[in-house]
C-alpha positions as CSV (number, residue, x, y, z in Angstrom):
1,X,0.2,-5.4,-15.8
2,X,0.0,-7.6,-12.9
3,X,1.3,-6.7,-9.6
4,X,3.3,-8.9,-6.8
5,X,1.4,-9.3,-3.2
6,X,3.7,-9.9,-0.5
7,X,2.5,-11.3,2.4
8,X,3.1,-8.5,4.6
9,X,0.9,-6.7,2.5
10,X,-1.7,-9.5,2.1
11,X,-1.8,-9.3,5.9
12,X,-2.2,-5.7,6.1
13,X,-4.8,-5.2,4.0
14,X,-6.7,-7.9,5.8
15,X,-6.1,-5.9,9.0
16,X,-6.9,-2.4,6.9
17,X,-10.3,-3.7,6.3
18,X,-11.0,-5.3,9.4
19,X,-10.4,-1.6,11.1
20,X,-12.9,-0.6,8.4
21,X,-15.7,-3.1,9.1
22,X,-15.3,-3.2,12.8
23,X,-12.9,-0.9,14.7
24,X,-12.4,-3.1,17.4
25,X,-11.7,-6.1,15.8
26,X,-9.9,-8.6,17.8
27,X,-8.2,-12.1,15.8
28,X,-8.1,-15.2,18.0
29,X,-4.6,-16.7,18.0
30,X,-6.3,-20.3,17.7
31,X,-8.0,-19.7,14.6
32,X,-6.1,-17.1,12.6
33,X,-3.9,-19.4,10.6
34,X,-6.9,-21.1,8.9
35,X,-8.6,-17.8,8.5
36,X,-5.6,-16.5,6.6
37,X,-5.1,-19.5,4.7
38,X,-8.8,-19.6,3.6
39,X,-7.9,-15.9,2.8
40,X,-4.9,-16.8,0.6
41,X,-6.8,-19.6,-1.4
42,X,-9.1,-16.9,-2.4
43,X,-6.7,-14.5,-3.9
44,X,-5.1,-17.4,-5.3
45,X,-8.4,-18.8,-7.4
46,X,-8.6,-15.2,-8.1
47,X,-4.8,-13.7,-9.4
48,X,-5.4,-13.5,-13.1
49,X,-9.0,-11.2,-12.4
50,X,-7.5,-9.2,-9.9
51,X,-4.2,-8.7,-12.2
52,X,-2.1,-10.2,-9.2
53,X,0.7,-12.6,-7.9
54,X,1.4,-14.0,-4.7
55,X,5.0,-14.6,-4.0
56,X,4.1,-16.6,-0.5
57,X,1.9,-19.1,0.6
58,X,-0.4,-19.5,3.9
59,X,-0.7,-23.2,3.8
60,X,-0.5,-24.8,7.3
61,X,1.9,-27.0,7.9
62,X,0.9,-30.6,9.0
63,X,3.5,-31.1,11.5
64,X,3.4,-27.5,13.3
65,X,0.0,-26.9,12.8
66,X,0.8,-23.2,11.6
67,X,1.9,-21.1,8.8
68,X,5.1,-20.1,9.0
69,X,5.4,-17.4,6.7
70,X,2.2,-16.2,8.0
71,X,3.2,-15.9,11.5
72,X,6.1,-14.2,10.3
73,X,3.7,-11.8,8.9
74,X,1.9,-11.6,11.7
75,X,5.3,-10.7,13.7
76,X,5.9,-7.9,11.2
77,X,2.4,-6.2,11.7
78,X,2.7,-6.5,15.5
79,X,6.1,-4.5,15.1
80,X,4.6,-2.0,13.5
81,X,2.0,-1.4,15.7
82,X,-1.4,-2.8,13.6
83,X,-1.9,-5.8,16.0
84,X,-1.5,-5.9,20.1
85,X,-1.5,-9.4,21.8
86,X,-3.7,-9.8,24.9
87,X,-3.6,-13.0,26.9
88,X,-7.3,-14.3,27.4
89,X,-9.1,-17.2,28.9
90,X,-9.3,-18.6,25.8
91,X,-5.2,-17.6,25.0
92,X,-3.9,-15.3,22.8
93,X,-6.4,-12.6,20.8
94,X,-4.5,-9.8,18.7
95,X,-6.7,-6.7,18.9
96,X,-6.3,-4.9,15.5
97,X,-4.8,-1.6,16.3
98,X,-5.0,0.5,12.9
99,X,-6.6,3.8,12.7
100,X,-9.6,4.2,10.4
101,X,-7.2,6.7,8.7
102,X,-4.2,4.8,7.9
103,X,-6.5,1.6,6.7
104,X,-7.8,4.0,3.9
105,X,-4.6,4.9,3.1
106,X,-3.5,1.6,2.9
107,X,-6.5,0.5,0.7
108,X,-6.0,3.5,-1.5
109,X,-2.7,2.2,-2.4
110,X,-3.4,-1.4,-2.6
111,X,-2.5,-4.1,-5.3
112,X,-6.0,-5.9,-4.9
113,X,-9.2,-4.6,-5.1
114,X,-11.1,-3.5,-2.0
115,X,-14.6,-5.6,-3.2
116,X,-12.4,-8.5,-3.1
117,X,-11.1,-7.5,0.4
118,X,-14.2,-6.8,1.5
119,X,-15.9,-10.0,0.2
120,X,-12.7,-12.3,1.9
121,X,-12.6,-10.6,5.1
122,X,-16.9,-11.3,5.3
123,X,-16.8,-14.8,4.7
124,X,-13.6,-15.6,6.2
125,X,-13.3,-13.7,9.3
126,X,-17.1,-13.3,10.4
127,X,-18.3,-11.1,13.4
128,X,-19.3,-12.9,16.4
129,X,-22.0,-12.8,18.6
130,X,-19.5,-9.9,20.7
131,X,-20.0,-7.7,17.9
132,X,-16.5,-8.1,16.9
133,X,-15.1,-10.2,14.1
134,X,-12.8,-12.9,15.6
135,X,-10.3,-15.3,13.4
């Protein structure tokens, strides 16, 4: 039976595994929406194996430069406590702020499958020379 992925949880799990790689993960605001987008085109390529549909999109919009139901995603998780903005030299980073704990439970309960997490989140949100992956 295939299972709807909102983007909220898209966006979570994302985060959920970024705790899990790297527990001090930070996303750079300047980079994130083609990170997630790059993200999304994945799961999209990939719906009918993974038993999955999207009901959002993270394509950028030309005019804006930006996703706007991704940055209302991204609103959401900062609500709820699983990103903090900092102000940088380089502008805004969002430090992922999920306990090891709750990204398990997360991932335990998810609608995609954590190899596919794992494989997006390495080839589209690398670790930098800092040691930390940045978006």
């Amino acid at each position: 039976m295939t299972r709807i992925v909102t983007s909220d949880e898209f966006v979570t799990l994302i985060l959920a595994t970024l705790t899990l790689r790297n527990t001090s993960t930070h996303l750079r605001d300047a980079e994130l929406d083609q990170s997630f987008q790059d993200a999304y085109e994945d799961l999209a390529l990939q719906e009918t194996a993974l038993e999955v549909s999207s009901n959002f999109t993270f394509f950028t919009d030309p005019l804006h430069g930006n996703s706007t139901k991704l940055r209302r995603a991204i609103v959401w998780a900062r609500d709820r406590g699983f990103l903090e903005p900092k102000q940088g030299r380089g502008g805004i980073k969002y430090l992922v702020k999920m306990s090891p704990d709750l990204a398990n439970r997360f991932l335990a309960s998810s609608s995609i499958a954590p190899a596919f997490l794992d494989r997006v989140v390495a080839e589209r949100f690398p670790v930098r020379s800092s040691d930390q992956a940045v978006a």
